[in-house]
C-alpha positions in Angstrom: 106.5 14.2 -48.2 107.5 10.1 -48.0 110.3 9.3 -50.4 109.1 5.3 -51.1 109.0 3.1 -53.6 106.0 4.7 -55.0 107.0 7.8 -55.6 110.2 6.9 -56.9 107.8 5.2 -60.2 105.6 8.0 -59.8 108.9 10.6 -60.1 110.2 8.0 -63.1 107.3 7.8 -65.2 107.0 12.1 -64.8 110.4 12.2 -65.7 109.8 9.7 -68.9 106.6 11.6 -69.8 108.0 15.4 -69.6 111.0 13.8 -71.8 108.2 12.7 -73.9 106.3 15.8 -74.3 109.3 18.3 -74.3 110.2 16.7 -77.1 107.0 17.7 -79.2 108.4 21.0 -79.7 111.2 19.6 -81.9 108.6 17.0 -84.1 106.1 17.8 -86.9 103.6 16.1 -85.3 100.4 15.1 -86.8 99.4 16.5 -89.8 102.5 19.1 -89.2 100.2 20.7 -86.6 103.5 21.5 -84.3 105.7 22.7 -87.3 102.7 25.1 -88.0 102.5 25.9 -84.3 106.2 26.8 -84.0 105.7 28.9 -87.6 103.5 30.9 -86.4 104.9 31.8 -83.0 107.7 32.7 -84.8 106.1 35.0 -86.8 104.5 36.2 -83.6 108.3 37.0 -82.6 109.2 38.7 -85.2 106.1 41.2 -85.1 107.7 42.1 -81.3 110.9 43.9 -82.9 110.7 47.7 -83.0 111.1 50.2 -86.1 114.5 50.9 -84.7 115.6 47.2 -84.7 115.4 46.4 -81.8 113.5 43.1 -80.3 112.0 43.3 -77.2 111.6 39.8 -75.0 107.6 39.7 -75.0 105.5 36.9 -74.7 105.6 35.8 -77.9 109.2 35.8 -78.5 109.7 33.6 -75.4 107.0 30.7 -76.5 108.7 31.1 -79.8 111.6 29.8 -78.4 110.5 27.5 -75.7 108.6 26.2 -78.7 112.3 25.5 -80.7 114.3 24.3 -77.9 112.8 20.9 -75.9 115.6 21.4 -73.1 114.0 24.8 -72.3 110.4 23.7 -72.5 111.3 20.4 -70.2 112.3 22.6 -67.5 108.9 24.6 -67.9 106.9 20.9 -68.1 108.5 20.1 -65.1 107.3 22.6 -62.8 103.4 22.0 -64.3 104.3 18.0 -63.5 106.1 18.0 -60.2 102.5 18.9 -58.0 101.2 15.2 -60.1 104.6 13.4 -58.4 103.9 15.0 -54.9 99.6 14.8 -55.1 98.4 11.8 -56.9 95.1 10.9 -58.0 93.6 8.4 -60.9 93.3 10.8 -63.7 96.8 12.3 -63.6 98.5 8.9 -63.6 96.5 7.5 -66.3 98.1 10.5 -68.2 101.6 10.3 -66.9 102.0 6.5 -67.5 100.6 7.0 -71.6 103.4 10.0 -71.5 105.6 7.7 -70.2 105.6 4.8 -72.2 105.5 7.3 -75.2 108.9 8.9 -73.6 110.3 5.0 -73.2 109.4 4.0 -77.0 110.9 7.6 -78.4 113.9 7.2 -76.0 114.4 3.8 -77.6 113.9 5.0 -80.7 116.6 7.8 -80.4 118.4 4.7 -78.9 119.0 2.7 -81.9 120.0 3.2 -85.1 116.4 3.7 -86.5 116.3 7.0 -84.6 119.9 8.1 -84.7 119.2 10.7 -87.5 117.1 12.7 -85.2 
């Protein structure tokens, strides 16, 4: 692997975009349709304790809380973007550099005082 100039934006713009989508898990998104994603995984969780109390770390109890904490799910995102950095092609750029500039306008955001209540 050749550490250039290119893969430098290519490893910037991945950064920017899992930033971007890690921080899904902590927004409504449209129509609510992540708050009612995070709902019901939670309720998903809850089913996974036993008579006796006691909850057991299954499947749903760990998407439950990926889907609650963006640091947690942006170490997850970045093992499912780091083969785009390494392998390029067309399509997966296209789709890092919208992530991307999403990440730069909701780091902004967070940036200035419009988005320092969130």
């Amino acid at each position: 692997m050749k550490i250039d100039l290119e893969f430098i934006v290519r490893f910037l713009l991945a950064a920017l975009a899992v930033y971007r989508v890690a921080w899904f898990t902590k927004e409504d998104g449209p129509f609510g349709i992540f708050e009612s994603i995070r709902t019901y995984l939670g309720k998903m969780a809850a089913k996974e304790i036993y008579s006796s109390g006691v909850q057991r770390h299954g499947l749903a109890w760990t998407l439950a809380e990926l889907s609650n904490c963006p640091h947690c799910a942006g170490v997850w995102l970045a093992f499912l973007f780091a083969p785009v950095i390494i392998w390029p092609g067309l399509i997966t750029d296209v789709i890092i550099i919208i992530l991307a500039l999403a990440g730069i306008q909701s780091l902004l955001t967070r940036a200035t005082s419009e988005g320092s209540d969130q």
